[in-house]
N, C-alpha and C positions, 0 to 999 in steps of 0.2 A: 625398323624396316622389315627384317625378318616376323615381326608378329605381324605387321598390316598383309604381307604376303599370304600370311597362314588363314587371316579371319579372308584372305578374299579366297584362298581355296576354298575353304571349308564353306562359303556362299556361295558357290559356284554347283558343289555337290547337295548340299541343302536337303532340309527335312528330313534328315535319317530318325532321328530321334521320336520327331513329331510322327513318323514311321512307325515305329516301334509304336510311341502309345496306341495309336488309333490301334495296330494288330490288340494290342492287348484291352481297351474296352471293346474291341467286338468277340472276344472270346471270352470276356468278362458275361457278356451278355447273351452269347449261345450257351453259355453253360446256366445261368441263373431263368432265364425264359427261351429257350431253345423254339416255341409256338411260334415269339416276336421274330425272332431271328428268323430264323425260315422261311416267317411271310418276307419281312424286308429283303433279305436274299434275293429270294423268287420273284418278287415283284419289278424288283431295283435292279436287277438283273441285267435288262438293255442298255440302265444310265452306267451300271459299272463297268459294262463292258465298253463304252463310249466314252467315259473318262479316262480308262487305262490306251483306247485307242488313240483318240484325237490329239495330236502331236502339234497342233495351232495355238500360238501364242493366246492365252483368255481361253482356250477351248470353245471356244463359241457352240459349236454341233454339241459337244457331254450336255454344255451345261443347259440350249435348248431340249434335247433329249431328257434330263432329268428333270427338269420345270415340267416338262407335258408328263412323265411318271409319275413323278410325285402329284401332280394336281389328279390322274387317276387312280390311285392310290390311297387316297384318302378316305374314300367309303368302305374299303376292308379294314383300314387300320382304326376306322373309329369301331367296326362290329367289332374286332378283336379287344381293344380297351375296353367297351362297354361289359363285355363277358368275363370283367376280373381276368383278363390273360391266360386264360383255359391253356392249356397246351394240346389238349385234343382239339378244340377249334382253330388251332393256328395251323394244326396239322389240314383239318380239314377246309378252311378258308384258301390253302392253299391249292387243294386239292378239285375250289372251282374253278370249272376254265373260265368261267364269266368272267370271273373277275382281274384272273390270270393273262385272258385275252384283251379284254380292256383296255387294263397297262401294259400290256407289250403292244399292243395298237396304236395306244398314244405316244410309247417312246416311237411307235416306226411313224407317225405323227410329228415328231416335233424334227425326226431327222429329216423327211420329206419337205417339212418348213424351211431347213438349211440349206435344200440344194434347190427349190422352185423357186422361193422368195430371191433371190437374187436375178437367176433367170429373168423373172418377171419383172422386176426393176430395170432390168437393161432393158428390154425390151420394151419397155414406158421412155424409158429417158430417150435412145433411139428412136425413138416413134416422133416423139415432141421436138427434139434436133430435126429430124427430118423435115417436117411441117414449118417449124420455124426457120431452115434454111431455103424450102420454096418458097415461102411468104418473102423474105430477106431480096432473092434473086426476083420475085416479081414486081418489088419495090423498086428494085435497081434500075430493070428495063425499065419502068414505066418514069422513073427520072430521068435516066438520060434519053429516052425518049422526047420528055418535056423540055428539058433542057438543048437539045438536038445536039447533043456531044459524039453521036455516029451509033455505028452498029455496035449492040453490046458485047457479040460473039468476037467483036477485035478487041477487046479492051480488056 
């Protein structure tokens, strides 16, 4: 009893560990290619800060946000592979706004997608409700009409 207590706290608090490593391969990797790091950093920037924010079950906004980062993202990080991993190019890749503005464009891009996109659904579904319930009530009159069941406004 007392151990099943213990494993459901300890799932409760979860990932400390898996915690730990990820700190330590990304200090693994500022330190051995600090160029890579930097870029990723700098680039990933908006999804990390939308990760640690978004507090919704799945994160739906991080994980929109860093889909739109990562897909622009991808044309610096292949110039930086192709260059054998320069570390002055990583510095200076980072150092264009082109590319800097790009991907933080597209993550202000995929957050923009999280809060229209629904908008925009409701106001289709509403649209369609409404039309299909004046169709519905012209249907109606015009049966009790045929039918001569009375005014429709008493019924």
């Amino acid at each position: 009893m007392a151990k099943a207590k213990a494993k459901a706290a300890s799932a409760k608090q979860g990932g400390g560990s898996l915690m730990w490593l990820q700190g330590l391969a990304c200090g693994g990797l500022a330190a051995l290619v600090p160029g890579i790091a930097l870029q990723v950093g700098i680039l990933l920037l908006p999804a990390i800060v939308a990760l640690m924010l978004d507090r919704e079950r799945g994160k739906p906004v991080a994980r929109a946000v860093l889909l739109c980062t990562l897909a622009a993202s991808v044309e610096p990080m292949r110039a930086l592979w192709n260059s054998a991993q320069g570390g002055d190019l990583g510095f200076s890749l980072v150092a264009d706004l082109h590319a800097v503005t790009l991907t933080w464009g597209a993550a202000a891009g995929g957050w923009l997608l999280t809060q229209v996109i629904p908008v925009a659904v409701g106001m289709v579904l509403n649209t369609t409700a409404d039309k299909r319930s004046a169709e519905l009530r012209e249907a109606r009159a015009r049966l009790i009409a045929e039918w001569g069941l009375g005014n429709p406004a008493d019924q």
